[in-house]
C-alpha positions as CSV (number, residue, x, y, z in Angstrom):
1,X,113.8,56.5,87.6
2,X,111.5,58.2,89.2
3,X,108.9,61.1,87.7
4,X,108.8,64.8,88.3
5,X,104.8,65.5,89.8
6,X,103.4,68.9,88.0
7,X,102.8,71.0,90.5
8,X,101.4,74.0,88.4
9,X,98.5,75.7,89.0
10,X,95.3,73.4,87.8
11,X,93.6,77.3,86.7
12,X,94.6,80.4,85.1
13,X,95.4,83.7,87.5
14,X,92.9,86.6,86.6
15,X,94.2,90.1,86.5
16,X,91.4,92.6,88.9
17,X,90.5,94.5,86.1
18,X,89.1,90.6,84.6
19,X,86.4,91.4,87.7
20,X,82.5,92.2,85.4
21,X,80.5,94.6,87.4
22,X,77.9,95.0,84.4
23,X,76.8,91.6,86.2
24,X,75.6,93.5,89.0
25,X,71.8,94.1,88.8
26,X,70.8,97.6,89.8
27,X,67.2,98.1,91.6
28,X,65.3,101.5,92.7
29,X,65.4,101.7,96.0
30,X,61.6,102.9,96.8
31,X,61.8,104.4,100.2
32,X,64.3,106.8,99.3
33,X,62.6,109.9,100.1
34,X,61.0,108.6,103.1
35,X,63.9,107.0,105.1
36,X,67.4,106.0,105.3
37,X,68.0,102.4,106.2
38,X,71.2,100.8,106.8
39,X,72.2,97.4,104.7
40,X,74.5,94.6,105.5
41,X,75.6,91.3,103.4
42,X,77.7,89.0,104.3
43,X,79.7,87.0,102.1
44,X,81.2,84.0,104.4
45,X,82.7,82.5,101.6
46,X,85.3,84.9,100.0
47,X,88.2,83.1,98.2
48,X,90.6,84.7,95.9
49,X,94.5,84.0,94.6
50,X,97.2,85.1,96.4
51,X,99.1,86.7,93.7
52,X,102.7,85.9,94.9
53,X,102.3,82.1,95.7
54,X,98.6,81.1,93.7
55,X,97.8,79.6,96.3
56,X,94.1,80.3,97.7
57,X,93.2,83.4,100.0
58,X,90.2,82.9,101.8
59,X,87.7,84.9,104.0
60,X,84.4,86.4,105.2
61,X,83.5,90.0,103.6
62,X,80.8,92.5,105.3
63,X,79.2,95.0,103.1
64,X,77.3,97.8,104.8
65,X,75.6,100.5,102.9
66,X,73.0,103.1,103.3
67,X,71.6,103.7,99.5
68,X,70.6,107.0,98.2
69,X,68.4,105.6,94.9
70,X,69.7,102.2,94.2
71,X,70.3,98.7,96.4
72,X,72.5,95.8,94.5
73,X,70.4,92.6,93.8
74,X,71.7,89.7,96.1
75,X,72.0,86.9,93.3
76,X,73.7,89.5,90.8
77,X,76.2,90.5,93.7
78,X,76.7,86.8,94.8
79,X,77.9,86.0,90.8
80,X,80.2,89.3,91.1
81,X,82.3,88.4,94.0
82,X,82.2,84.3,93.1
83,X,84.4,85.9,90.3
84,X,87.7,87.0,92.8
85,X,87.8,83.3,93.1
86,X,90.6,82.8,90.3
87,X,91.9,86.7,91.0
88,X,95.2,87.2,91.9
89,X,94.7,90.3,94.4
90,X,96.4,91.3,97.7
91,X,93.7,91.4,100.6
92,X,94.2,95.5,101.2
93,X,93.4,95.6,97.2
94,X,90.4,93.4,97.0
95,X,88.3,95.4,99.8
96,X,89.2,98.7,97.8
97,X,88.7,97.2,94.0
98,X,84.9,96.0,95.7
99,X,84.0,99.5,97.4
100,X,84.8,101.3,94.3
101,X,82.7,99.0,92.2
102,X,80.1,99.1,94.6
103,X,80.2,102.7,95.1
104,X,80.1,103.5,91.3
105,X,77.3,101.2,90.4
106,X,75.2,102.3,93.5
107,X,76.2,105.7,94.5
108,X,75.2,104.8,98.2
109,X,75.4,107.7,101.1
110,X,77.8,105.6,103.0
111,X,79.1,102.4,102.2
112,X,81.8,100.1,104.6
113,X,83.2,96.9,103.2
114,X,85.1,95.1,105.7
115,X,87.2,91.7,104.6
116,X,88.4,89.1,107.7
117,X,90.5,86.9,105.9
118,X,91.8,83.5,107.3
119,X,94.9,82.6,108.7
120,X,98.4,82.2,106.8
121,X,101.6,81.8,108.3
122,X,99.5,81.9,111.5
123,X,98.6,85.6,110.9
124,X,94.7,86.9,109.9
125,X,94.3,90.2,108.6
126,X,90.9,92.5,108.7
127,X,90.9,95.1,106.0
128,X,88.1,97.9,106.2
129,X,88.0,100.8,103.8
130,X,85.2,103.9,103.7
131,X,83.2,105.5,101.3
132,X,80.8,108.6,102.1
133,X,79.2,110.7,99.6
């Protein structure tokens, strides 16, 4: 007789709303009344949970953003979006949920977060959503 394999989940699917932004650290940006400069981070490494199958969703983000009196620390950033990593989330979700976290912590002038995400079913999708004060 042979036995069933377990093919559950080795991990526990977060909810978004398990996603900390008091993580994020918060710095003055000291040029701000001198000039406006434009930021970009890349995060090649983006992996959350695909909340239909479980299975992993993986990706590159871009983060763009022209501060008004605050930039995000890189480490504390880094630790915030390792988190998605056991989040279920949709792709057009996870780009939203991040600008609005990013754009209430920082209250940029502009901010642009744009996700390329990896192949599935032979499809890639590239989400980009907007934020301007």
């Amino acid at each position: 007789m042979t036995q069933q394999k377990d093919y559950s989940l080795p991990y526990t699917v977060q909810p978004p709303d398990s996603v900390r932004t008091d993580i994020l650290s918060i710095l003055d940006y000291d040029y701000r009344d001198r000039r406006d400069i434009e930021i970009t981070i890349d995060h090649p490494e983006y992996t959350s949970v695909c909340p239909m199958t479980g299975l992993p969703d993986t990706g590159s983000l871009t983060i763009v953003y022209v501060p008004d009196q605050h930039i995000v620390e890189l480490k504390s950033l880094k630790y915030y979006l390792l988190q998605f990593r056991q989040v279920g989330i949709f792709y057009e979700n996870v780009v939203n949920h991040i600008l609005d976290d990013l754009t209430a912590a920082l209250s940029p002038k502009k901010m642009r977060i744009v996700g390329r995400f990896s192949a599935r079913g032979g499809l890639t999708s590239t989400v980009e959503a907007v934020y301007e004060k």
